[in-house]
Structure formats: C-alpha cells, structure tokens
C-alpha positions as CSV (number, residue, x, y, z in Angstrom):
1,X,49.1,41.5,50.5
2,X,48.4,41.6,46.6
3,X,51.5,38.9,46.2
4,X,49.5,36.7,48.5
5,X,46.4,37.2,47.0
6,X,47.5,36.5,43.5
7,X,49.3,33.7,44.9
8,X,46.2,32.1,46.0
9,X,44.7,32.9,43.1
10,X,46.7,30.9,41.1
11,X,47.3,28.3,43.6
12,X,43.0,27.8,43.2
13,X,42.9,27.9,39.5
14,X,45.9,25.1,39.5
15,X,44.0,23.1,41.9
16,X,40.9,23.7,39.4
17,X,42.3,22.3,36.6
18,X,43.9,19.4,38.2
19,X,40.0,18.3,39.1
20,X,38.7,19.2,36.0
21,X,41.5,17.7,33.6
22,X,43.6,14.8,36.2
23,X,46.8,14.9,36.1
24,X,46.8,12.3,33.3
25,X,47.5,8.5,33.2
26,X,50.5,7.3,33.9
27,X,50.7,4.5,31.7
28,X,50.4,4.7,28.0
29,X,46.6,3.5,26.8
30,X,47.0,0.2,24.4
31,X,46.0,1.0,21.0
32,X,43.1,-1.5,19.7
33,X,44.0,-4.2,17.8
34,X,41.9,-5.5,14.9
35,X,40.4,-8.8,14.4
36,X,42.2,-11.9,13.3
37,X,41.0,-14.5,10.8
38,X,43.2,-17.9,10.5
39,X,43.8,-19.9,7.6
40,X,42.8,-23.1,8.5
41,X,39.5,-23.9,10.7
42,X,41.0,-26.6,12.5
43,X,44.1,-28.0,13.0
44,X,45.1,-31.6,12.9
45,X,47.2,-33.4,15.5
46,X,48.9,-36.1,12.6
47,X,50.6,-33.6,10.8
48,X,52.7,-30.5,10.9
49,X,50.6,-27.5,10.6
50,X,51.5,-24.2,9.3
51,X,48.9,-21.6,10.7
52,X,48.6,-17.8,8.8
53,X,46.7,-15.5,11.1
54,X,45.9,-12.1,9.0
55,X,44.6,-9.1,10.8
56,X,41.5,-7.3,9.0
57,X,42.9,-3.7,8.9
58,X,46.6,-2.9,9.7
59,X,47.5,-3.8,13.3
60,X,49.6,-1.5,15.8
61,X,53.2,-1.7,15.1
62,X,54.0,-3.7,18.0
63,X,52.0,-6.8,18.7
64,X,52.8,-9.2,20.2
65,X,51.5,-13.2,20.4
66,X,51.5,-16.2,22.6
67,X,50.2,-19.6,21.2
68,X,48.5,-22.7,23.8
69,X,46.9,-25.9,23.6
70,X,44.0,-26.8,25.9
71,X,43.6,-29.9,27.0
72,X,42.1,-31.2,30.6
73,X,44.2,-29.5,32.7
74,X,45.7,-25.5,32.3
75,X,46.6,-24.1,29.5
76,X,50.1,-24.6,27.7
77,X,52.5,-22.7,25.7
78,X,52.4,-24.4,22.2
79,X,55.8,-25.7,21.5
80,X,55.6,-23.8,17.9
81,X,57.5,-21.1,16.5
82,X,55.8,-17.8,16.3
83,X,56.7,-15.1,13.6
84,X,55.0,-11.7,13.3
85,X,54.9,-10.3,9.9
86,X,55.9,-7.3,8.1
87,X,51.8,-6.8,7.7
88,X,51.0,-7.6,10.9
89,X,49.8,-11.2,10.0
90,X,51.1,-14.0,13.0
91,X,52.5,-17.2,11.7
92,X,52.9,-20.5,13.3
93,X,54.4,-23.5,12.2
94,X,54.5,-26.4,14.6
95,X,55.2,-30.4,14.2
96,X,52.0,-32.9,15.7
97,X,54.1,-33.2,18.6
98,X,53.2,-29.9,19.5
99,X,49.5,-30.4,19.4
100,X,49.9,-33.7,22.0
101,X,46.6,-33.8,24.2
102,X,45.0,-30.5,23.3
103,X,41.5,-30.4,22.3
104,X,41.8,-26.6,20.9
105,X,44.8,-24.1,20.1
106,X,44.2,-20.7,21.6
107,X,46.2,-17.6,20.1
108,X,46.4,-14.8,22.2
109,X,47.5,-11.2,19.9
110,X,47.6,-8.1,21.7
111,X,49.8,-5.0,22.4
112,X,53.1,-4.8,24.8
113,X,50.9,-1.8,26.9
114,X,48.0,-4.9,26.5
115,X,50.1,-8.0,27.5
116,X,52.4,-6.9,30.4
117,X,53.7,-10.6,31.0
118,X,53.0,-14.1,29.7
119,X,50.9,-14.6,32.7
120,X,48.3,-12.0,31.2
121,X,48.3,-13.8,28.1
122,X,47.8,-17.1,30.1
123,X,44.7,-15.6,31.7
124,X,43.5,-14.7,28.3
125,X,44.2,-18.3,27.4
126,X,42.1,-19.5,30.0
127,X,39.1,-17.4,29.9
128,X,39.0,-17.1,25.9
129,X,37.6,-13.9,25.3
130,X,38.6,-11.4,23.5
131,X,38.2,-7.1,23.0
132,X,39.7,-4.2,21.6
133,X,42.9,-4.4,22.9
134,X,43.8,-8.3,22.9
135,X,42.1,-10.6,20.5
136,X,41.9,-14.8,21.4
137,X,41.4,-16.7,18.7
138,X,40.3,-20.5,19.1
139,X,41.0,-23.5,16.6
140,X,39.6,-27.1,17.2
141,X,42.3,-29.3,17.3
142,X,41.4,-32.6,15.5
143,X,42.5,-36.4,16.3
C-alpha cells in the first residue's frame, strides 16, 4: 500500500512539473540576428555591382543569405554570387545582367533554425519585412 502510494505520489509531482515547466521545444530557437547596413544605396542596372552588407554587432555563426530582384511579377533569385564573411558581413558581386527587369534587390539574412528552405526566404522576399531573427534588406535598383 505505501509502494502505491508513493508511486502516485511521484507519478503527481511528474505530472506537475510537466504543466508547470513543458516538456520543452523541440526545435532549437533561432538566435537574433543584427541589423545589416549595405554599401551602396542603390544599385545600378549598367554596370557590375559589388554589394558589402556589414552586420552592426557580430552575427550568429551561421547565417545564411538569399539575394532577389523584384520586378512585375514574383520575386527572383539574383543570378549573383553570394559570399558570407569571416565577420559576418554578406557580399555580392553580380554583372548588369543580373539586375535585368528589377525595380529593387531584396537580401534576405537570417539563421539555418530561421530559414528552413529557400521558399521561406522567398516569402520574406515577397512580403519585405524584417525582425529579430531574419533581416530584409531593400536596394533601389536604378535604370
């Protein structure tokens, strides 16, 4: 009888905690990442562009970043070399060719826990906006 009693005893108190504390998440939370600032205002569709984006205090480790022109129709992958720094700043060199009928150049930076797949950094493409944990960043795109 004791046994049984103690082992409801605990079994309550386990049962307890789990309602108090959760059992947790499962996936790991994305760190925040900081804000970007980029080296030129705009960009210009006649020539090759090489575009610096620094981060204002030291990023995660892992970031990660996807680059697209907006034009009239969805967004689209920029056809420009990405490179991610040993500081955490994102550099992108790209020929005019790559800037062909976009109005604006959207840079989407984030986390891998952040940015699951390209299509989540598509979305953030679209919509523009930015938070703690994935930061858009929008250049005009001149003629």
């Amino acid at each position: 009888m004791r046994r049984a009693a103690l082992a409801i005893l605990v079994l309550a108190a386990a049962l307890v905690a789990y309602a108090l504390f959760g059992r947790g998440t499962s996936s790991p939370v994305a760190p925040q990442v900081p804000e970007y600032t980029a080296s030129l205002a705009t960009l210009a569709a006649s020539a090759p562009f090489e575009l610096v984006l620094k981060p204002s205090s030291p990023p995660p480790k892992v970031v990660v970043a996807y680059a697209f022109g907006i034009g009239d129709r969805e967004p689209n992958p920029l056809d420009a070399p990405i490179e991610l720094l040993p500081d955490g700043a994102v550099r992108l060199k790209g020929s005019p060719r790559a800037l062909l009928g976009a109005r604006e150049a959207r840079i989407v930076i984030g986390t891998p826990e952040s940015i699951h797949r390209f299509d989540d950094a598509l979305a953030r493409a679209k919509s523009g906006e930015s938070d703690a944990k994935v930061r858009v960043l929008t250049l005009t795109i001149s003629p």
